[in-house]
C-alpha positions as a Python dict, from the first residue, in 0.01 Angstrom:
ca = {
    (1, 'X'): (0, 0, 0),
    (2, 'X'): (319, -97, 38),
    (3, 'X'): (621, 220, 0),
    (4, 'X'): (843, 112, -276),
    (5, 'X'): (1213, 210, -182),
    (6, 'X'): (1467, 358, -354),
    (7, 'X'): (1826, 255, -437),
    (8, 'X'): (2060, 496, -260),
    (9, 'X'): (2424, 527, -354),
    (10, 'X'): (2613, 622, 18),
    (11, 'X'): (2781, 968, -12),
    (12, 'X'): (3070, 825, 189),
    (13, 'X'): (3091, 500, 33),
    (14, 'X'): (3464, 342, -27),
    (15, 'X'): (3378, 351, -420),
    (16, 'X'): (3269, 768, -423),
    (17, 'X'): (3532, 797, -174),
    (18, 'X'): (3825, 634, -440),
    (19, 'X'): (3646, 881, -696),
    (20, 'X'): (3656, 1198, -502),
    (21, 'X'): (4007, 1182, -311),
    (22, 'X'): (4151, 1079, -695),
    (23, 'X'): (3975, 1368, -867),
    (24, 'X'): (4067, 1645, -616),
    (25, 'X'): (4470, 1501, -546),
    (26, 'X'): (4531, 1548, -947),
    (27, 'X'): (4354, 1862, -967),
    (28, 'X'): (4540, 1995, -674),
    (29, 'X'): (4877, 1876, -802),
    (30, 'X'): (4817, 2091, -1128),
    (31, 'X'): (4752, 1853, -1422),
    (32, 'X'): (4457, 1917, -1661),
    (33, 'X'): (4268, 1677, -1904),
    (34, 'X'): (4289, 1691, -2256),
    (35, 'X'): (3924, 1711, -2434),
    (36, 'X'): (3991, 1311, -2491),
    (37, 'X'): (3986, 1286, -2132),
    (38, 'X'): (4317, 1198, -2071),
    (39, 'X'): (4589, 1402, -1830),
    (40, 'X'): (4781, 1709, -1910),
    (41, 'X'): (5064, 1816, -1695),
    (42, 'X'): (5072, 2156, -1611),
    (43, 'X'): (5417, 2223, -1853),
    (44, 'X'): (5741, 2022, -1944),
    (45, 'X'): (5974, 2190, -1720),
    (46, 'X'): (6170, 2018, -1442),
    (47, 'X'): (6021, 2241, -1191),
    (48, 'X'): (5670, 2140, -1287),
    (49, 'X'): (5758, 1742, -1286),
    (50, 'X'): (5933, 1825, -979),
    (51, 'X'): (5622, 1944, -807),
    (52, 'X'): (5350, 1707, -955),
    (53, 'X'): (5601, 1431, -737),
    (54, 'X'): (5611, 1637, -401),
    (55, 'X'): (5318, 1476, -276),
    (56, 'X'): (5468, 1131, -333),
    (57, 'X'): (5776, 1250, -191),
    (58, 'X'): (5673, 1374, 136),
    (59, 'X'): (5412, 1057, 156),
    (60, 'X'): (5747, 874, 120),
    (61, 'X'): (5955, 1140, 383),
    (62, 'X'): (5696, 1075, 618),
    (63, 'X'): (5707, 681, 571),
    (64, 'X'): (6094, 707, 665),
    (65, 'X'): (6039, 972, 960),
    (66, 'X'): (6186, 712, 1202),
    (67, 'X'): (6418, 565, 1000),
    (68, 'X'): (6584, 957, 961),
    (69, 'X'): (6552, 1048, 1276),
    (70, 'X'): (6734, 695, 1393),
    (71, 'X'): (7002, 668, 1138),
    (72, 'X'): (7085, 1080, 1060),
    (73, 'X'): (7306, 1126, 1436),
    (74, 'X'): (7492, 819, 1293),
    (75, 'X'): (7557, 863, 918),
    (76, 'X'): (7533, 1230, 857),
    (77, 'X'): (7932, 1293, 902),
    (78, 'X'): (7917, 1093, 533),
    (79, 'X'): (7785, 1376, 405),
    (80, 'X'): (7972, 1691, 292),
    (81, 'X'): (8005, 2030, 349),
    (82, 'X'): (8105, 2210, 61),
    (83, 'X'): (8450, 2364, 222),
    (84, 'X'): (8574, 2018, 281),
    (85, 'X'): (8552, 1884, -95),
    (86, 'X'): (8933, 2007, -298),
    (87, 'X'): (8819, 1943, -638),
    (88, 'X'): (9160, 1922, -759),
    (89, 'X'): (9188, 1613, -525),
    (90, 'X'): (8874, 1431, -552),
    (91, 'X'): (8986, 1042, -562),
    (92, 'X'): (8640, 835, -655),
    (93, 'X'): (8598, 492, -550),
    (94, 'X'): (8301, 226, -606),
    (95, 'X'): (8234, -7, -304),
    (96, 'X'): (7972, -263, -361),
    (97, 'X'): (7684, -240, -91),
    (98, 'X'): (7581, -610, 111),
    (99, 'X'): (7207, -591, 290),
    (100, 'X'): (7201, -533, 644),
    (101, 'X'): (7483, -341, 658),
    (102, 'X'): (7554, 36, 760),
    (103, 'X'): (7631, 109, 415),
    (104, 'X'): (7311, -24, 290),
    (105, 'X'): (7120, 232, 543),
    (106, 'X'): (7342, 499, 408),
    (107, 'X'): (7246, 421, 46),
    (108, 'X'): (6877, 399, 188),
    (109, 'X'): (6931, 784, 363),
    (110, 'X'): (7088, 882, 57),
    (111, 'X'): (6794, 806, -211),
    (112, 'X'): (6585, 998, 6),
    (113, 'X'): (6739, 1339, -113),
    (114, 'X'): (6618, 1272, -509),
    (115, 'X'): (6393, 1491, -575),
    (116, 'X'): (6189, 1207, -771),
    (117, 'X'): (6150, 914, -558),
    (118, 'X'): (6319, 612, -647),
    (119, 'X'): (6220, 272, -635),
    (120, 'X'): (6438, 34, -459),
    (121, 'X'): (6459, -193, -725),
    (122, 'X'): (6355, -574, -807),
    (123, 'X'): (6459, -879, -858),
    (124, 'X'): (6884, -918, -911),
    (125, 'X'): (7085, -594, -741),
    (126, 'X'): (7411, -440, -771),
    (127, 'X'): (7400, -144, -543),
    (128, 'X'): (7691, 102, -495),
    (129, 'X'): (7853, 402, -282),
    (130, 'X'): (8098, 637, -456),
    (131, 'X'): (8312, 746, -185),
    (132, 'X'): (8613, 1059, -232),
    (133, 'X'): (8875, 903, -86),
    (134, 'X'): (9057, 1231, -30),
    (135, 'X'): (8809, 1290, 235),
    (136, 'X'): (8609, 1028, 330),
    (137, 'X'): (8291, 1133, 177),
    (138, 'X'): (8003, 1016, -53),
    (139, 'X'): (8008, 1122, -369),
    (140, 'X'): (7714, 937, -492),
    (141, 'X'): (7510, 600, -540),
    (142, 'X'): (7420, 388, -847),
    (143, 'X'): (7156, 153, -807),
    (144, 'X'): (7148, -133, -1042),
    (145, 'X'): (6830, -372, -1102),
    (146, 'X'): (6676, -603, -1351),
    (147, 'X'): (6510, -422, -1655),
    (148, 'X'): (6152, -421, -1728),
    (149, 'X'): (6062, -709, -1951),
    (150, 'X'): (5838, -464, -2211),
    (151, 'X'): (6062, -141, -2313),
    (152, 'X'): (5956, -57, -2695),
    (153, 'X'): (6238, 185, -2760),
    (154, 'X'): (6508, -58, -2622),
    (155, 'X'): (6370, -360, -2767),
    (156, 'X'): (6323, -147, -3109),
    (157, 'X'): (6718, -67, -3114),
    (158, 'X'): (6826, -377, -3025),
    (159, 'X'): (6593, -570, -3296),
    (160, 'X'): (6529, -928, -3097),
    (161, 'X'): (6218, -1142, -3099),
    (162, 'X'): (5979, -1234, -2794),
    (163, 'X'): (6242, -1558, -2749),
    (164, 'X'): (6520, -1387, -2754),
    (165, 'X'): (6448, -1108, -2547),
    (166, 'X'): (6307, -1383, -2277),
    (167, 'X'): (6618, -1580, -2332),
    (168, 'X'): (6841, -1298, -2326),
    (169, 'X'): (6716, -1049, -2073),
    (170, 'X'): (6926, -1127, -1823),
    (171, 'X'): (7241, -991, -1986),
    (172, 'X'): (7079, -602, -1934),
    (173, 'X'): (7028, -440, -1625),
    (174, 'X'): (6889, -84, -1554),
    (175, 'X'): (7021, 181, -1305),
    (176, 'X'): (6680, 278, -1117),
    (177, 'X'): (6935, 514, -869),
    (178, 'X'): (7220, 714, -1053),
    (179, 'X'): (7326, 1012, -961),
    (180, 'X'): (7543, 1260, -700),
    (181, 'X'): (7456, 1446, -395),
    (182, 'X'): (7480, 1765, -322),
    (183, 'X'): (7782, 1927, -293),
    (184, 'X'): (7913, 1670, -537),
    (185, 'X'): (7637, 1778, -807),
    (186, 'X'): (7709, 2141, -858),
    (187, 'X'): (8041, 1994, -957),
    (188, 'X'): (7894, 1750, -1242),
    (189, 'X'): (7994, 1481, -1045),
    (190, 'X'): (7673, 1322, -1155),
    (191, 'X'): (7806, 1238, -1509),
    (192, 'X'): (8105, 1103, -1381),
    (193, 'X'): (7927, 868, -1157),
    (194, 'X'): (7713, 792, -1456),
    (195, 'X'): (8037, 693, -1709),
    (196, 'X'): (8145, 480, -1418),
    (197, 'X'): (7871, 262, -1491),
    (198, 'X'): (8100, 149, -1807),
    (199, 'X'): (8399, -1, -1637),
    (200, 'X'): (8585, -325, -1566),
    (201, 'X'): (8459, -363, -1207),
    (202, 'X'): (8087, -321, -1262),
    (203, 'X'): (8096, -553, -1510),
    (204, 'X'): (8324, -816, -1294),
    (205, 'X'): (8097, -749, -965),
    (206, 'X'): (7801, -838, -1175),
    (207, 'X'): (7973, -1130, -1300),
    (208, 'X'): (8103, -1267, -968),
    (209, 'X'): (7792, -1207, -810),
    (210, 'X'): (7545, -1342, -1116),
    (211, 'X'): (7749, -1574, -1363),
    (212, 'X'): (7650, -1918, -1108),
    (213, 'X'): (7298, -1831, -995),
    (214, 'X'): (6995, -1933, -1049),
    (215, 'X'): (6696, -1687, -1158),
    (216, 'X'): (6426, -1675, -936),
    (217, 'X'): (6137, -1742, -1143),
    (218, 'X'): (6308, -1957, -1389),
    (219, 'X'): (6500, -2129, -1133),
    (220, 'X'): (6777, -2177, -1434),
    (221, 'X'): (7164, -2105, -1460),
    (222, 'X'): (7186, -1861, -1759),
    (223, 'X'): (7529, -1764, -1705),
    (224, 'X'): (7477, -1403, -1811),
    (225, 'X'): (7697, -1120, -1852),
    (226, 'X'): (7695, -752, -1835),
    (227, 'X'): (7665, -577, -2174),
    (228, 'X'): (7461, -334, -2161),
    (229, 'X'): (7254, -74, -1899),
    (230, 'X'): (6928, 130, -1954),
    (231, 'X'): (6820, 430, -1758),
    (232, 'X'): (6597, 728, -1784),
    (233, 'X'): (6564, 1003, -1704),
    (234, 'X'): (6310, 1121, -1429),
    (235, 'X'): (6272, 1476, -1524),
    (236, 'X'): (6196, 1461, -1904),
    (237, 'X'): (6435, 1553, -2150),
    (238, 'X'): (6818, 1499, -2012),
    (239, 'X'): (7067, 1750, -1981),
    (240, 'X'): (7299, 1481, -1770),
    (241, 'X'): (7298, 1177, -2044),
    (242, 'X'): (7282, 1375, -2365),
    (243, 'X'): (7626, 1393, -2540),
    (244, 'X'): (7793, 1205, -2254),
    (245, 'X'): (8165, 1092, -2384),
    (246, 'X'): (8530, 1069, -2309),
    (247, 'X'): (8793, 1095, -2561),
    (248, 'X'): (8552, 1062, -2827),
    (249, 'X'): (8378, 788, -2659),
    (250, 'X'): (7990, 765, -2603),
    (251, 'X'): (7905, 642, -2256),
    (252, 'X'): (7527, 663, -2276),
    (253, 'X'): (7311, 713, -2612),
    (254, 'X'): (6957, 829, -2625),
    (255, 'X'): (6722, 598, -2751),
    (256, 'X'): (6385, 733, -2728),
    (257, 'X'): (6109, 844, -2486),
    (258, 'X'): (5836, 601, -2270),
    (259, 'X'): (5531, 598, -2344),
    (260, 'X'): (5421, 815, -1988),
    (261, 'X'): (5249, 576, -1821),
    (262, 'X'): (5291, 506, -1440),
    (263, 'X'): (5134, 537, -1140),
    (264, 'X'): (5323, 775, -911),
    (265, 'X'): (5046, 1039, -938),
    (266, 'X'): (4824, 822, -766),
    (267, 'X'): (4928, 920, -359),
    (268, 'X'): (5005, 646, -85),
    (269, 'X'): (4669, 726, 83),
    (270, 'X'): (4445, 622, -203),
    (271, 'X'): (4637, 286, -279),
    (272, 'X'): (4527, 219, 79),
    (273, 'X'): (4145, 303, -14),
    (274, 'X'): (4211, 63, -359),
    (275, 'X'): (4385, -219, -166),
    (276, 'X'): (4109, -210, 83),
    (277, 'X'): (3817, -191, -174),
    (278, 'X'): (3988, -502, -398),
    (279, 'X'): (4015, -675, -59),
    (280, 'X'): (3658, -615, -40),
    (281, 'X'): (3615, -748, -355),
    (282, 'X'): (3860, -1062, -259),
    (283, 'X'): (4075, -998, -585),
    (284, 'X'): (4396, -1128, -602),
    (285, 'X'): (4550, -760, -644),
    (286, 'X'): (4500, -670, -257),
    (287, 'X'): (4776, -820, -135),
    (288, 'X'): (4953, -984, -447),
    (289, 'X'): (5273, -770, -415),
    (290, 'X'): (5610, -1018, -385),
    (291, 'X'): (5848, -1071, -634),
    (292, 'X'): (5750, -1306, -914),
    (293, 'X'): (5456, -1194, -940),
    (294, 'X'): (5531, -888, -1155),
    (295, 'X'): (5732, -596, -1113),
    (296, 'X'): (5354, -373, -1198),
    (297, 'X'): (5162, -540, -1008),
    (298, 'X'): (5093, -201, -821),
    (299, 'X'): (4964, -62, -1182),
    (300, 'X'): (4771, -352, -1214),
    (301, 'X'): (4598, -303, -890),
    (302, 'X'): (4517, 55, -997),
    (303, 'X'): (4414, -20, -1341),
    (304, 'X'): (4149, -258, -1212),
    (305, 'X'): (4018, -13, -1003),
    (306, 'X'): (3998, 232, -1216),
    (307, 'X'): (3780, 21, -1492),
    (308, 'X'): (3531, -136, -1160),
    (309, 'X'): (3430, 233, -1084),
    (310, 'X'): (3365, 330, -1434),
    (311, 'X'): (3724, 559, -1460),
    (312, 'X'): (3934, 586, -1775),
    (313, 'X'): (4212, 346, -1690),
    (314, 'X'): (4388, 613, -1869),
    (315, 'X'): (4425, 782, -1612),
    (316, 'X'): (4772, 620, -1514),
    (317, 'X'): (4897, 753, -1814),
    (318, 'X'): (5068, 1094, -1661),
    (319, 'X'): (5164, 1242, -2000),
    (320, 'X'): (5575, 1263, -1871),
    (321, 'X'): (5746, 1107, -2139),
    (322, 'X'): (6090, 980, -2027),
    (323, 'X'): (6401, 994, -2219),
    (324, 'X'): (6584, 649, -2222),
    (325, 'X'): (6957, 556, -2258),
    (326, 'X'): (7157, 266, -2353),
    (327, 'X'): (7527, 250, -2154),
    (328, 'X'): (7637, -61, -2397),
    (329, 'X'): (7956, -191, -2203),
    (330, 'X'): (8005, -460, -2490),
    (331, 'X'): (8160, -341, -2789),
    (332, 'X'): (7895, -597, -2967),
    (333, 'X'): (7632, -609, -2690),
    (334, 'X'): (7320, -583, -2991),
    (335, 'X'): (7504, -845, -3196),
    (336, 'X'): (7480, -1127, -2901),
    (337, 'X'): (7140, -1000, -2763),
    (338, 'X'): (7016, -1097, -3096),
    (339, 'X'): (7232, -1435, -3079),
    (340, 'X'): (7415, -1372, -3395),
    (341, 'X'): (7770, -1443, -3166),
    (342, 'X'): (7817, -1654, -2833),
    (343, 'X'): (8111, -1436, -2764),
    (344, 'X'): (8081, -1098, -2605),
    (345, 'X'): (8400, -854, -2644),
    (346, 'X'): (8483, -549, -2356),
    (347, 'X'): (8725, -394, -2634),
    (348, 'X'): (8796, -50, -2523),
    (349, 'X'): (8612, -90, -2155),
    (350, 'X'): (8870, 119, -1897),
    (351, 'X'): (8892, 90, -1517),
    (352, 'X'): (8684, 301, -1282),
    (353, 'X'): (9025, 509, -1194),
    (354, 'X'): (9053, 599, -1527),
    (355, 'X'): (8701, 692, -1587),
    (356, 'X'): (8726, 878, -1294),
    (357, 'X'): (9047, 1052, -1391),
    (358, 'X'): (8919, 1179, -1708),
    (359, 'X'): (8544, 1294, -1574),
    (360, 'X'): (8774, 1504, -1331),
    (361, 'X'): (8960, 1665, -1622),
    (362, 'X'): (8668, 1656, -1852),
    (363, 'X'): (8392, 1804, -1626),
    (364, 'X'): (8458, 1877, -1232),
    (365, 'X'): (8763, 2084, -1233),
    (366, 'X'): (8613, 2280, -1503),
    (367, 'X'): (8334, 2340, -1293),
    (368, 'X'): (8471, 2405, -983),
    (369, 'X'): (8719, 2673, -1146),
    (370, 'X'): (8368, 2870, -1313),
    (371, 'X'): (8116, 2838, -1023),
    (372, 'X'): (8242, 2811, -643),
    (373, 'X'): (7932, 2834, -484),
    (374, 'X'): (7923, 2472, -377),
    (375, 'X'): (8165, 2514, -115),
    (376, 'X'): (7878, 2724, 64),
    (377, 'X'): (7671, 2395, 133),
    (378, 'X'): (7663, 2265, 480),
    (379, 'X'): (7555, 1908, 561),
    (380, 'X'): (7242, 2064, 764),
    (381, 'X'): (7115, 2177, 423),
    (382, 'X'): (7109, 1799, 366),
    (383, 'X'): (6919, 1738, 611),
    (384, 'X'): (6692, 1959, 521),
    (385, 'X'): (6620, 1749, 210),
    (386, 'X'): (6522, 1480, 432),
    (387, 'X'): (6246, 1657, 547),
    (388, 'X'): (5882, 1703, 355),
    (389, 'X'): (5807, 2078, 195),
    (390, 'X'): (5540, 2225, 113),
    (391, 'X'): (5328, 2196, -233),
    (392, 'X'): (5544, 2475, -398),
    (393, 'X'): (5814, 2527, -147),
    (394, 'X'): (6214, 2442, -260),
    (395, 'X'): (6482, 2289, -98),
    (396, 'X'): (6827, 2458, -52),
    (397, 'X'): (6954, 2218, -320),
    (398, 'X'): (6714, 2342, -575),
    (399, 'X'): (6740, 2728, -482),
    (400, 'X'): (7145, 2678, -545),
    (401, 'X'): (7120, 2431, -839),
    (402, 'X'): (6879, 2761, -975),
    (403, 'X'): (7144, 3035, -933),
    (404, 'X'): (7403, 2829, -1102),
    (405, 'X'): (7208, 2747, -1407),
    (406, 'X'): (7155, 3081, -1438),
    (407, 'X'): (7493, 3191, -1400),
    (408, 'X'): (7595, 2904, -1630),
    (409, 'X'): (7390, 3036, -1932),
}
């Protein structure tokens, strides 16, 4: 009589090993599901977003160990301490970044603070330092990239068809990196950096750098120009964009929310597993990661997975809806995105010295004169933020950003 065997499933498979390491990271990193089966962040605060992106954070901190460690002796004297920032005197100045430079390793150091961890961006790139020229110090970056070809609330508001919107893309960029660093962020220096988006010399670097070049995929001169910038914001609601004018003038205006779907919950170390089970499976998605090829091809990848083991591809929808905002630097940017005019009119666009001049009066020095504590930071508490924490640990940043808020209310 011959034994008939039975199919065995291996405990330690790649497949139950995908399933188990997924399961326990989101459990661990606080978010429920919803009796649909979809995910539930623990709350809506900052500090809870915050925390559900440690783990990415540190996976990235780690990544860039040697990178710190190499470039920090070199480019930390960049970086202020809170005593040598005059508020009164704070002189802002935009200096375009070229790869391969110092600068560009700064920029790189620099993003690693965020809290949230950026992308680098894809595609076309304007990327820029905000120096103080009263001291030699950064201020902050802003990190310009193409825009995500499907954006509902954007392409809502601005009312163009499939054709136009491929046609006409290219005009819009988004700012995946906005934003001061501490010291320069207990001051508000954040919205200033973010009203200097709207100003004469972004829009004339984009235009010397873009208006003869060819697009990549297209491999066609379009000729764009700068009219308007989306961003969002990483934490939820915004308290930086909201109600963001000068003399009466709206820099950024909220459009709406995304939809929450992404892919930043899923950790380094189980993209590894998925890359190595769709290589496995010889799909496309295991190594299909270069430019042209999609700016989500990392959801992709995930989504696959997800629906070969039997998972809600739902999953990738985190539930952290993120407010978006439209910086229009064309005083008719809608009208020629929809092609109803060939011309496009700056009326009413200032300089970045000007912008700067009246953030200074309209936020900083206001600021500085109610809450001093910033001149307490100390360049090794920027280091610090260079360095992974703990599931529920703070860094120095956060603790002080906390006691001003409070003292703020």
């Amino acid at each position: 009589m011959i034994e008939k065997k039975s199919q065995i499933v291996p405990l330690f498979s790649l497949e139950a090993r995908i399933k188990r390491s997924l399961r326990r990271h989101l459990r661990n990193i606080g978010f429920s599901r919803t009796h649909t089966g979809l995910l539930q962040p623990p709350s809506e605060s900052k500090e809870s977003i915050r925390n559900l992106h440690r783990t990415q954070r540190n996976d990235l901190l780690r990544k860039e160990r040697n990178f710190v460690t190499r470039s920090w002796p070199k480019l930390k004297n960049y970086f202020a301490n809170g005593t040598e920032i005059l508020p009164e005197k704070i002189d802002p100045e935009l200096e375009l970044i070229e790869g391969g430079t110092w600068q560009s390793d700064l920029f790189r150091l620099a993003c690693l603070t965020w809290s949230v961890p950026v992308s680098q961006g894809y595609g076309r790139r304007l990327r820029f330092l905000v120096w103080d020229k009263s001291n030699g110090k950064l201020i902050g970056l802003i990190g310009l990239g193409d825009p995500v070809f499907n954006l509902k609330v954007r392409d809502q508001l601005i009312g163009w068809n499939s054709s136009q919107r491929k046609r006409r893309l290219v005009n819009l960029m988004d700012a995946y990196v906005l934003g001061a660093l501490p010291p320069y962020n207990f001051l508000l220096c954040g919205k200033m950096i973010a009203c200097l988006i709207r100003t004469k010399e972004v829009r004339d670097y984009f235009l010397a750098k873009y208006n003869d070049s060819k697009g990549i995929i297209s491999r066609q001169r379009k000729q764009p120009r700068l009219v308007a910038v989306t961003t969002s914001s990483a934490l939820g609601k915004s308290s930086l964009y909201n109600r963001l004018a000068l003399n009466g003038e709206r820099y950024f205006q909220p459009i709406g929310y995304t939809a929450g779907w992404g892919h930043f919950h899923v950790p380094a170390s189980l993209f590894i597993l998925i890359r190595e089970y769709l290589k496995s499976k010889g799909h496309k998605y295991s190594f299909n990661n270069r430019f042209g090829q999609g700016p989500n091809w990392r959801l992709r990848a995930i989504r696959y997975t997800l629906s070969s083991l039997d998972l809600n591809p739902n999953l990738l929808r985190h539930g952290i809806n993120r407010e978006v905002f439209l910086c229009q630097l064309s005083s008719n940017s809608t009208r020629f995105l929809v092609g109803k005019t060939k011309r496009v009119l700056y009326k009413g666009l200032l300089s970045a010295s000007k912008v700067a001049q009246l953030s200074l009066t309209r936020w900083v020095s206001p600021r500085a004169a109610r809450r001093p504590e910033f001149k307490s930071w100390k360049i090794e508490n920027t280091l610090e933020m260079l360095r992974p924490t703990k599931s529920n640990g703070l860094h120095t940043q956060e603790i002080i950003g906390k006691d001003i808020q409070r003292g703020s209310r």
